[in-house]
N, C-alpha and C positions, 0 to 999 in steps of 0.2 A: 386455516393457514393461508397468507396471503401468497399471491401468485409469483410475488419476489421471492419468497422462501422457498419456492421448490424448484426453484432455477438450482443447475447443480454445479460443481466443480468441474472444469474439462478434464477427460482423463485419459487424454493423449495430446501430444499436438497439434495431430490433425483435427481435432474437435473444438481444440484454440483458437486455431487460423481459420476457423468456419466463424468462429464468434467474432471474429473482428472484421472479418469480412463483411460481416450484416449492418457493418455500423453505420455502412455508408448509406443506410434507408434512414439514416435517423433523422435529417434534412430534406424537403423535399424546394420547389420554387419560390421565389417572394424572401424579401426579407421585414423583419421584423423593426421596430425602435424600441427607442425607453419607454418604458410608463411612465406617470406622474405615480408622485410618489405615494398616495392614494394608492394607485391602483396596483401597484408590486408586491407579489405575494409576499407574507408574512410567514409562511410555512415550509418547511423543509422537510421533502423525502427522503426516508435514508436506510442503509442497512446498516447493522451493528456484527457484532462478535461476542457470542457466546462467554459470557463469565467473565466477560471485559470492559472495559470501560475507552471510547474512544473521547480522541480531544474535543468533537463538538458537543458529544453527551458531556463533558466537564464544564464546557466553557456555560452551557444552558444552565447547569445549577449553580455554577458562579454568579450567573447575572449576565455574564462579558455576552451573552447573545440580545439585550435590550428586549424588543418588542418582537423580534425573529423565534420563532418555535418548531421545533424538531417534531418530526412524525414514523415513528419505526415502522417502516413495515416488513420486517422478516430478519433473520440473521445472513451473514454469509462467512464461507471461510477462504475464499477466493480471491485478490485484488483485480487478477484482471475479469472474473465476472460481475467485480460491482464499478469498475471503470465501464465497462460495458453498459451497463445498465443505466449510467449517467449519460451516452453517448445515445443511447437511445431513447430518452424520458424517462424512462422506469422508474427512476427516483432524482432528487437534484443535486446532488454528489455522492463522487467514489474514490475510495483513494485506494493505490495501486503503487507496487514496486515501480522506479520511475524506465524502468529497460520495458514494462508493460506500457505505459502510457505513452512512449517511442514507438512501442511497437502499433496501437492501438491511429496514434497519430497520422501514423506512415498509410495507413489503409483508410485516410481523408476523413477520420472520425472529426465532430465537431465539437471536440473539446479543448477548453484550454486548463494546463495545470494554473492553480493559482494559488496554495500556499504549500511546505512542506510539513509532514505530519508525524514520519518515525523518521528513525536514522540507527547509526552503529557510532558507538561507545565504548568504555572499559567497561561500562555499569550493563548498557542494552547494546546485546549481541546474539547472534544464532550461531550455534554449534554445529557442529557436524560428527553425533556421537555413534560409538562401536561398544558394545561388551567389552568387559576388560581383559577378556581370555581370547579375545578376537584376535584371527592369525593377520587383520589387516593393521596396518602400521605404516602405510604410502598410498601414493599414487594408485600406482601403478597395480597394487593388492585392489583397487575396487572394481579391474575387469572383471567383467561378468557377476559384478552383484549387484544387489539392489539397493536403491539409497531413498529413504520415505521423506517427503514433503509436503506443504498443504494446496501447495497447483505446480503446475508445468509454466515454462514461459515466463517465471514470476522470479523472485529476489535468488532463492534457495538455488534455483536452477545453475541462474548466472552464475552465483560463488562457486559452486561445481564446478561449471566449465573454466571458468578463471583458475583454480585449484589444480585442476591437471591439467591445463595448458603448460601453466607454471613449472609444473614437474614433469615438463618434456614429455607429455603422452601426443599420440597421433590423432588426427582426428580420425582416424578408422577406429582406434584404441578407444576412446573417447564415446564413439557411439556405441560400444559395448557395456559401458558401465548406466544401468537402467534407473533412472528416475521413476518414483510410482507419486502417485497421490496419498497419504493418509492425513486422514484427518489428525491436526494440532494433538486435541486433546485425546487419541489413539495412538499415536509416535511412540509413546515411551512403550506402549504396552506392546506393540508388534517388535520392537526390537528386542525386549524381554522373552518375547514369546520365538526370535529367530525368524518372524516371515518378514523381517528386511535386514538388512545389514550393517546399514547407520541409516540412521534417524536425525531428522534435523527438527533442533529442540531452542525454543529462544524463552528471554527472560521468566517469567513464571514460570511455564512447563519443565525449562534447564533445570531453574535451581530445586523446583521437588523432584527433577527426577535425581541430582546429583548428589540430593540430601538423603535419599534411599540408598544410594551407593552403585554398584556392580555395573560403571558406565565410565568410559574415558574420552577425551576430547580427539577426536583425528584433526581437525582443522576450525576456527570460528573466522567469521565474517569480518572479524575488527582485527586478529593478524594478516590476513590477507589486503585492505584496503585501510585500518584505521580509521580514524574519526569520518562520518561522513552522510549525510543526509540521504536518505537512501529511497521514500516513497513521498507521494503529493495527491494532495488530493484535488479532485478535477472535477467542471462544470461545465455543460453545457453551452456552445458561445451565444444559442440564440437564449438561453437562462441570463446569461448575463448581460447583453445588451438589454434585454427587456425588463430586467429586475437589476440595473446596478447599484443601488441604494442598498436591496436587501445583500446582495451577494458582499458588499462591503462591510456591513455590520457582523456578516458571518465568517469574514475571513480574518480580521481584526477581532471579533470574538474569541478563534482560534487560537491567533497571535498569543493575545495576551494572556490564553490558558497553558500556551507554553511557558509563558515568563513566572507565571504563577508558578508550575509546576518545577521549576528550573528555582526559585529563591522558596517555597516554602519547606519546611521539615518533612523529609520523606515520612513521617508515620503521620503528620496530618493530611497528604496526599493521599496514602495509601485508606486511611480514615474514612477519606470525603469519596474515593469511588467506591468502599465495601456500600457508605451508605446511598450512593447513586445505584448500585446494581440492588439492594434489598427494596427500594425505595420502586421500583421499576415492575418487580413481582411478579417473577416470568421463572421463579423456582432455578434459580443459578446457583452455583457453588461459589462464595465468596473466600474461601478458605487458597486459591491459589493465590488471590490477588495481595497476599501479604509479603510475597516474593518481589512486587513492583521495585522498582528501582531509578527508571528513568524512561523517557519518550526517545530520547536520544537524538535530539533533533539540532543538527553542528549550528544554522545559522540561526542570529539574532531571531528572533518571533517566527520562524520558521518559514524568510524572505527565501526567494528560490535564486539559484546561480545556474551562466551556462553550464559549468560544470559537472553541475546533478545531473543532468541531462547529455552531455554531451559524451560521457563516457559510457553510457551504454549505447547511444548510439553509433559510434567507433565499435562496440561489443559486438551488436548487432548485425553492422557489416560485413564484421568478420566473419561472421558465421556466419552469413548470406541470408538473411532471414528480412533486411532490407538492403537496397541499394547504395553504394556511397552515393551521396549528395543527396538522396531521397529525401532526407526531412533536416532542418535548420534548428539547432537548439532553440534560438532566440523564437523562434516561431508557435514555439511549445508552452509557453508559459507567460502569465504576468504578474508585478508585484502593483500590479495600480490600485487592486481593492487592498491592501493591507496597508492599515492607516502605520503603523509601524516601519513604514518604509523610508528613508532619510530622504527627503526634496530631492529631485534631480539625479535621482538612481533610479528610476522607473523601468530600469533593462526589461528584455521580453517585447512580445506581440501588445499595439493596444487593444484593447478586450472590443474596440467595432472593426477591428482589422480585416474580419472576415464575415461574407453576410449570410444572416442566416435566417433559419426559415419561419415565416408568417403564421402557415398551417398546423403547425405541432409537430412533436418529436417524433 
């Protein structure tokens, strides 16, 4: 097992804000330049997700990655521990709920987002399911229970807290309803078994669990905010001043694995990752991914906007977890490596904006 894979889930906050904290070692003095293009690595480290299929493992056996090659080293089920792991060398990208990669930002990590990778849809959404005999039916009903997730800090949390802001809870009221960690593919079976109280469940795992039955919806992600782009995946900036050739073929690889996925027939999508994960041979269970549906990604090729960002920032605030003015959308992201981007829309930081470090991650 490689040393990526035994990095774990944080499973409190306080174990969160200790991870982002370290990020600031990921840079040390000296900045770095481009390579010739020789000499820019061709290989990409990375973490994946069990029994799933992400957008650069598609776009690689499209083709859409060229002469760039992917290197797994471990699974994760975390975004803000594989944003993390990008922010310190571990691997050379992570993609993260974009209120993590705010949050991760705000503590001088030296990453920049540079495309987007999931979102929320009609089709790809997260639930937030109860028993159907369950006495909760509001707000207000989840003082004092428990509600299962696959991290803290991360997508699942925020909808929470947006959830019962919305229906007028206190923030006193609010720090009584508990967040735990479960793992994705354990959610459905802890709720079944009563050691949480809802369960948040998205596209594959929802629909077999909702295809078994004895589960009802309390709230999903896509009534609360609708259509909207929701995580990004991020690079290192001294990664990318020194490799911008590769990081271009790999973000525009992306791109265009979302436009694929976006005009082909979902059962030859659904097709092409069962044979990505057999093909891979790591003994996964191919049988949920017939559930796929969508990436769910709002914009064109999955080009990033202030907006993805800037609303969890404002989130952030509020809950004091950074400062106002602390961090700048526009500072957070670029669309310069995605060839996909229309001339002269190039919004965001440009990718030498900030110098980075000569010596390694």
């Amino acid at each position: 097992m490689s040393s990526i894979s035994k990095l774990t889930t944080p499973s409190n906050r306080r174990q969160f804000l200790t991870l982002l904290g370290l990020s600031a070692v990921a840079v040390s003095c000296g900045t770095g330049g481009a390579r010739s293009a020789k000499e820019q690595t061709k290989t990409l480290r990375y973490q994946g997700w069990a029994g799933s299929v992400i957008l650069p493992e598609l776009a690689a056996d499209l083709g859409f990655l060229e002469d760039v090659k992917l290197k797994w080293v471990g699974n994760t089920i975390s975004g803000p521990q594989d944003i993390q792991s990008a922010a310190t060398g571990q691997v050379d990208f992570g993609g993260a709920f974009n209120g993590a990669v705010v949050k991760l930002a705000a503590r001088k990590a030296p990453i920049t987002a540079v495309i987007s990778y999931y979102g929320v849809d009609k089709a790809a959404y997260n639930g937030f399911y109860v028993l159907k005999d369950s006495p909760i039916h509001s707000a207000r009903d989840l003082i004092g229970e428990k509600v299962g997730m696959n991290t803290l800090g991360a997508h699942s949390e925020a909808m929470l807290d947006i959830y019962l802001q919305r229906h007028g809870l206190s923030q006193a009221d609010i720090k009584k309803v508990e967040p735990l960690v479960v793992p994705p593919v354990n959610t459905e079976q802890s709720l079944r078994q009563k050691q949480i109280q809802v369960g948040v469940l998205g596209d594959i795992l929802r629909d077999k669990a909702l295809q078994t039955g004895g589960i009802r919806p309390l709230f999903t992600d896509y009534q609360l905010l609708g259509n909207f782009s929701a995580g990004t995946y991020v690079v290192n900036d001294r990664f990318l001043k020194q490799n911008p050739d590769t990081a271009r073929t790999f973000v525009t690889g992306v791109a265009r694995a979302i436009e694929w996925a976006r005009a082909t027939p979902r059962e030859e999508v659904i097709a092409r990752q069962m044979e990505i994960v057999k093909k891979r041979g790591r003994n996964e269970d191919t049988a949920p991914l017939k559930y796929w549906k969508s990436f769910g990604v709002a914009e064109t090729a999955g080009r990033i906007s202030e907006k993805d960002l800037q609303l969890w920032i404002d989130w952030l605030a509020k809950r004091g977890d950074i400062e106002k003015g602390q961090v700048k959308a526009s500072d957070l992201y670029t669309n310069e490596f995605n060839a996909y981007s229309p001339k002269g829309s190039r919004k965001g930081k440009s990718p030498a904006s900030k110098p980075t470090s000569e010596s390694g991650s």
